[in-house]
C-alpha positions, 0 to 999 in steps of 0.5 A: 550687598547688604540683602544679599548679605542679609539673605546670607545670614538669614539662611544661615540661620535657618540651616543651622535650626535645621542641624539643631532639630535633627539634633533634637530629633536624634537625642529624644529616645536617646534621653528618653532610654537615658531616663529610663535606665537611671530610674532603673538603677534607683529603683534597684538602689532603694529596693536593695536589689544589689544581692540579687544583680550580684548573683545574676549578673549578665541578666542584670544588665539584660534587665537594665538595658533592654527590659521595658519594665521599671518596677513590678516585674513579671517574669516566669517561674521554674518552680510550678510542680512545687506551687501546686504541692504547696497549694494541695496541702493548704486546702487538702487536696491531692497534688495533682488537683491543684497543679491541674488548676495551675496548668488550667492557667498557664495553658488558658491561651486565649486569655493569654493573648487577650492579655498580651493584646493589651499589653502590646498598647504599652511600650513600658510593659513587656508584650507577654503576660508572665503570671510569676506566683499569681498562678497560686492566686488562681489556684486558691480561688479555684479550689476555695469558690470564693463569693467575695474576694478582695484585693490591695494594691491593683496597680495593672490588673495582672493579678485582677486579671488572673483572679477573675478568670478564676472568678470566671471559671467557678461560676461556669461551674456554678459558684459564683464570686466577685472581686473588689479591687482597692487602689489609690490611682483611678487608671489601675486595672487598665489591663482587665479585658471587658468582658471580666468586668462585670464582676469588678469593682474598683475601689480608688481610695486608701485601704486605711479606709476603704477596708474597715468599711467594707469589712462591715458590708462584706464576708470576705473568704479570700483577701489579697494583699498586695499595696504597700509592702511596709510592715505597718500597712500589711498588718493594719490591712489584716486586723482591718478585715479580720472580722469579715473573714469566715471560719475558712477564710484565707489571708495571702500575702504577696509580701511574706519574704519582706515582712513577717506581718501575716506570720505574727497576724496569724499566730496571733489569732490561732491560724495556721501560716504556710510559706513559698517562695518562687523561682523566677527564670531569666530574670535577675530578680531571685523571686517573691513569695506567697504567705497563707493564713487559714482558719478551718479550711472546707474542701472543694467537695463541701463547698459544692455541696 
């Protein structure tokens, strides 16, 4: 009696494990969803993005339960005609030759789909790539032909991605270029497709640093920030690369709608400073911008010639 009883028990034991790993099994993405939207909500809670959940409340909840990002959202945007307007009269061009170069991005699906192909390995990302106002970096390097260019703040590579296919697109047209890439995380940039590699380089290190040795090997005609978005980092960046921008360089901010850094840099220094801001579609965020500092800008005809 005492093994059968002991048997008894023992697989009692055993079913109950059983219960308890199916159990296990079953909770797993349940608090894995859990995590996810809790780091949503404090995201949303140290971004101050309440006013634009107010504004937009069912796809507030949209955002918060069903899309797979947490930060650096991509979405896109209603406002394109306006971004090329607003590129066309920074580089003093006709309105229909920048929007040309933006529809160039937008309808570039092969490049889409390489994208799209690598962003399908992450289940944290959504599976389309979504340019937002990184279309307006690729027109400003279209139209510019920049040699060098230089990014903060890399993070996925979208926007890397986006620049060198414009990078990729001049060179076919015989201006070459190049793009440094500053981050502090060595895995940033893991969404560039290879073969835009080649004319790549990333940089893991502070941009405190990095920049003002870079400003003393590099002419730098097109600088992107996009790291830290506190007023302080924004602005040590552009007084750390002033002296390697060209008399037509170009200073963008992806940041002017939370700072005023690239506004004051530029009337500092006797540039000329343009503003716009996006328009995201189904998304409850209300949009970013693109802020512009010029010297004298030349023309796509002279820089060809």
């Amino acid at each position: 009696m005492n093994l059968v009883s002991a048997y008894l028990r023992v697989r009692e034991w055993l079913r109950s494990i059983e219960q308890i790993r199916a159990w296990v099994v079953f909770l797993r993405p349940v608090v894995a969803y859990a995590r996810v939207v809790s780091c949503k909500l404090a995201v949303i809670g140290k971004c101050k993005y309440w006013r634009h959940m107010w504004r937009r409340p069912l796809l507030s909840l949209a955002f918060i339960f069903m899309d797979p990002e947490v930060t650096n959202f991509t979405y896109a945007i209603g406002n394109l005609d306006e971004l090329g307007n607003f590129m066309a009269r920074i580089f003093r061009v006709e309105p229909e030759a920048a929007g040309a170069f933006i529809r160039e991005l937008e309808e570039d699906f092969d490049f889409r789909s390489e994208l799209n192909a690598l962003l399908r390995t992450r289940p944290d990302r959504k599976h389309i790539a979504l340019y937002g106002r990184r279309a307006g970096w690729y027109c400003a390097v279209r139209l510019l032909k920049p040699r060098v260019v230089i990014e903060t703040g890399v993070q996925d590579g979208l926007g890397s991605s986006v620049l060198l296919r414009a990078l990729e697109r001049n060179r076919a047209e015989g201006m070459d270029g190049k793009l440094i890439g500053i981050d502090i995380v060595l895995s940033s940039g893991w969404l560039i497709p290879a073969r835009l590699r080649d004319r790549f380089t990333l940089v893991v290190e502070d941009s405190k640093t990095a920049l003002p040795r870079l400003a003393d090997q590099e002419t730098v005609d097109l600088f992107i920030h996009d790291s830290d978005h506190s007023y302080e980092r924004e602005l040590g960046e552009y007084q750390a690369i002033r002296k390697a921008l060209p008399t037509d360089g170009v200073v963008i901010s992806d940041n002017a709608h939370g700072t005023d850094a690239l506004k004051r840099f530029s009337e500092a220094h006797s540039r000329g400073f343009y503003y716009w801001r996006e328009q995201p579609k189904d998304h409850f965020y209300l949009g970013g911008s693109i802020g512009v500092s010029t010297g004298g800008i030349i023309s796509c005809a002279e820089k060809l010639s």
